[in-house]
DRENTORDREN-640928 format. One record per residue (C-alpha): residue in one letter; x, y, z. Coordinates in steps of 0.02 Angstrom, whole numbers, always signed. Layout:
(site A,(X,Y,Z));
...
This chain:
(site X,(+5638,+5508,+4912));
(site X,(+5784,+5436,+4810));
(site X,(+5886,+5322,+4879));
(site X,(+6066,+5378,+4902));
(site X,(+6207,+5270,+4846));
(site X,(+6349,+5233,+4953));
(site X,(+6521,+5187,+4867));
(site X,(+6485,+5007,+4911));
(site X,(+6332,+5027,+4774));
(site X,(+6456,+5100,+4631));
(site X,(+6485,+4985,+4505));
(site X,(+6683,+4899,+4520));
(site X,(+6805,+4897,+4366));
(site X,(+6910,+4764,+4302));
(site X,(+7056,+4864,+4397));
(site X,(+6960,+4880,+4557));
(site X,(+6895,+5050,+4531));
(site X,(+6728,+5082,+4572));
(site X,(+6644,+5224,+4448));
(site X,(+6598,+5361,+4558));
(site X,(+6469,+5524,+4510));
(site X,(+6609,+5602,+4449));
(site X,(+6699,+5463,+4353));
(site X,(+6813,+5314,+4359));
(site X,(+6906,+5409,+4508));
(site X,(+6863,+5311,+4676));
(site X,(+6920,+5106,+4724));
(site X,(+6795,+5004,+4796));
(site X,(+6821,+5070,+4962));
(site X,(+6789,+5237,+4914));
(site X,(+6937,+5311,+4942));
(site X,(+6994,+5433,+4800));
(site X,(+7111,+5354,+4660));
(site X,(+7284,+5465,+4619));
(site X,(+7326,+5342,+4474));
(site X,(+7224,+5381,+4287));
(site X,(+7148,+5222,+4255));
(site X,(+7089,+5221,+4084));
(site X,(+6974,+5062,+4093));
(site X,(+6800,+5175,+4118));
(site X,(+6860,+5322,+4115));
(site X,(+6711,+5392,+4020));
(site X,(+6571,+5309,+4147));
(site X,(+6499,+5466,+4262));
(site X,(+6347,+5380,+4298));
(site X,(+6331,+5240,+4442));
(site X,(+6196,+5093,+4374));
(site X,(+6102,+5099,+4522));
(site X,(+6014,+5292,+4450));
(site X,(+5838,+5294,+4540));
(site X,(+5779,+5166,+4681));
(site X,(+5614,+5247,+4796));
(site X,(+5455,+5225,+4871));
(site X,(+5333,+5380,+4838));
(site X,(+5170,+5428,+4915));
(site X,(+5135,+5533,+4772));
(site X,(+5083,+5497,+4597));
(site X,(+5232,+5412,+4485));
(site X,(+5312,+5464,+4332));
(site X,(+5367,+5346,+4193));
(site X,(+5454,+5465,+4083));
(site X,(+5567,+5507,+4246));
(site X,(+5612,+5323,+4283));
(site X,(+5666,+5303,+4063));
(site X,(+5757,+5469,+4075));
(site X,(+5835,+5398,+4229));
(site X,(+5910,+5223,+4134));
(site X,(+5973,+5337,+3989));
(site X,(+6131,+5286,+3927));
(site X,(+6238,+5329,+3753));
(site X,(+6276,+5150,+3773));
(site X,(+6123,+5066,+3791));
(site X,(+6057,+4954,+3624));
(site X,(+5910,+4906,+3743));
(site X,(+5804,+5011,+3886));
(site X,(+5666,+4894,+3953));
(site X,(+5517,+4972,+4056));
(site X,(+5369,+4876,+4164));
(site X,(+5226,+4997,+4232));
(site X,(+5104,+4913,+4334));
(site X,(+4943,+4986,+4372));
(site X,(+4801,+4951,+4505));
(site X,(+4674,+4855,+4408));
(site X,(+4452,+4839,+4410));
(site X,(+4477,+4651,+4472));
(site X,(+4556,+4502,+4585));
(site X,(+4504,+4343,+4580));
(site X,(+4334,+4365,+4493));
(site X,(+4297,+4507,+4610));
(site X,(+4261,+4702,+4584));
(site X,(+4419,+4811,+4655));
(site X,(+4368,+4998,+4749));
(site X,(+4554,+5030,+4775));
(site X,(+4717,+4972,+4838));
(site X,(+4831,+5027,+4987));
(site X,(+5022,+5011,+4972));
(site X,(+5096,+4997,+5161));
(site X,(+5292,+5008,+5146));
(site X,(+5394,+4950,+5305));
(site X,(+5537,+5078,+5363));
(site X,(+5679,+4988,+5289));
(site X,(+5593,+4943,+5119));
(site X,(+5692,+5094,+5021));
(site X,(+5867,+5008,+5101));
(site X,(+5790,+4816,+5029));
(site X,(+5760,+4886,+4869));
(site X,(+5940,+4946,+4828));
(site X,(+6005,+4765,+4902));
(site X,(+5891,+4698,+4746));
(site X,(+5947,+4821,+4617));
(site X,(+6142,+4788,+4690));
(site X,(+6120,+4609,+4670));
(site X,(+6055,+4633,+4478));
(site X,(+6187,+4763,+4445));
(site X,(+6326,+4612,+4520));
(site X,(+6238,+4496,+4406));
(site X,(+6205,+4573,+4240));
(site X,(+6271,+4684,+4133));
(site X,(+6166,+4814,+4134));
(site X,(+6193,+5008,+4131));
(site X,(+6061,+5068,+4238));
(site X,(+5923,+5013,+4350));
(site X,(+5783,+5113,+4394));
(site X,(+5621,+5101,+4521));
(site X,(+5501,+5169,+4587));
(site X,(+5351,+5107,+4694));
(site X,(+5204,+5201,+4760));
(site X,(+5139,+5200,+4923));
(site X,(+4968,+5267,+5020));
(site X,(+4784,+5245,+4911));
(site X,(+4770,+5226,+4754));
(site X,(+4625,+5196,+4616));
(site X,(+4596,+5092,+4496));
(site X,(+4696,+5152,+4324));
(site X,(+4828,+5239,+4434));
(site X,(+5017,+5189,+4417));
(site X,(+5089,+5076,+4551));
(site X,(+5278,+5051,+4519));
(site X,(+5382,+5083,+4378));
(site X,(+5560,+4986,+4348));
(site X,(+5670,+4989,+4193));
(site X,(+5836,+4916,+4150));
(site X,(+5968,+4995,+4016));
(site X,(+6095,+4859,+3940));
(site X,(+6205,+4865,+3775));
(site X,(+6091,+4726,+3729));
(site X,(+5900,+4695,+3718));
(site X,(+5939,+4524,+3813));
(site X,(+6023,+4578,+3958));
(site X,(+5885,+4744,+3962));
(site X,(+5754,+4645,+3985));
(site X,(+5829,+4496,+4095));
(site X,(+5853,+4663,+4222));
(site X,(+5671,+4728,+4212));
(site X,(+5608,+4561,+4245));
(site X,(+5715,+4516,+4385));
(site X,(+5687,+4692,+4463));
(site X,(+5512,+4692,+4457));
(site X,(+5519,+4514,+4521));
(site X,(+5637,+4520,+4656));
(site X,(+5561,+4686,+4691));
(site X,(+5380,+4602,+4734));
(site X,(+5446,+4452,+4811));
(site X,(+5584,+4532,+4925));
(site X,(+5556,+4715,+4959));
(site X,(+5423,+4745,+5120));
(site X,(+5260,+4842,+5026));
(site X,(+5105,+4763,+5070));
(site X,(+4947,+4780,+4996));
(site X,(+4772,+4806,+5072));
(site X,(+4638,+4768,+4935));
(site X,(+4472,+4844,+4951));
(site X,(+4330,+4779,+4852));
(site X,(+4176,+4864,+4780));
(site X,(+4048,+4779,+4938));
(site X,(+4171,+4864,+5034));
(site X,(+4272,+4722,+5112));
(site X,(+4457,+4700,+5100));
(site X,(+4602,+4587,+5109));
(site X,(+4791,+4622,+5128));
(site X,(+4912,+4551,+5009));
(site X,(+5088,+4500,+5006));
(site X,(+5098,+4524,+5235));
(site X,(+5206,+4413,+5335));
């Protein structure tokens, strides 16, 4: 399920207006603006666009379509997949384990990014439950108005994502043992 964005998540203007679903119409406490502030008045689009943890197989083409932007020079992807090895040693399959409040961790990360950069939309998407070898484990991309800034985003997403966000990862090997990744 998609995270949903509270005002506090909407990108802020120069003015103080924070762009809102429906436009440059809402201040950063999300309370509705009366006066026509022309500073982004064309924005409809928040940057935060698709933030989730799935237990079903993951689209790529939904997580691009979701960092489209007319304004974008730059749109920076990073698919990672479950792969044949570890460490010298045959991979069966992996297990992503997310804990209840991972969804709420991963939009602090892609609000910290959006505060940071200047990117136009963030995007990701991590899987959860078993998966095999070849199958796609997350997804992030980053839209910017520059190639730069696009993939400074991805990076840090996918980064911060794996180093902050609380999925774990139970690795079971082709003799049939295991090992959990990534766990407190």
């Amino acid at each position: 399920m998609a995270a949903t964005l509270s005002p506090a998540a909407w990108p802020v203007a120069p003015c103080g207006c924070a762009v809102g679903r429906t436009g440059h119409d809402r201040s950063s406490s999300g309370q509705p603006q009366q006066h026509g502030c022309p500073t982004l008045r064309a924005v409809t689009r928040p940057v935060l666009r698709l933030l989730a943890l799935r237990d079903s197989a993951l689209s790529v083409e939904e997580v691009l379509t979701a960092v489209d932007d007319p304004a974008a020079g730059g749109v920076v992807s990073f698919t990672g997949v479950v792969r044949d090895s570890d460490g010298g040693r045959a991979v069966r399959e992996l297990e992503y384990v997310a804990h209840p409040d991972a969804e709420a961790a991963l939009e602090r990360v892609a609000q910290r990014i959006a505060s940071d950069l200047p990117v136009l939309g963030l995007a990701a998407v991590h899987r959860t439950g078993l998966l095999r070898v070849g199958e796609v484990a997350v997804v992030v991309a980053a839209s910017a108005p520059h190639r730069g800034e696009a993939f400074e985003g991805a990076r840090r997403l996918i980064d911060d994502l794996k180093a902050t966000v609380p999925v774990w990862k139970r690795q079971v090997f082709r003799e049939g043992d295991e090992e959990w990744v990534g766990t407190p």
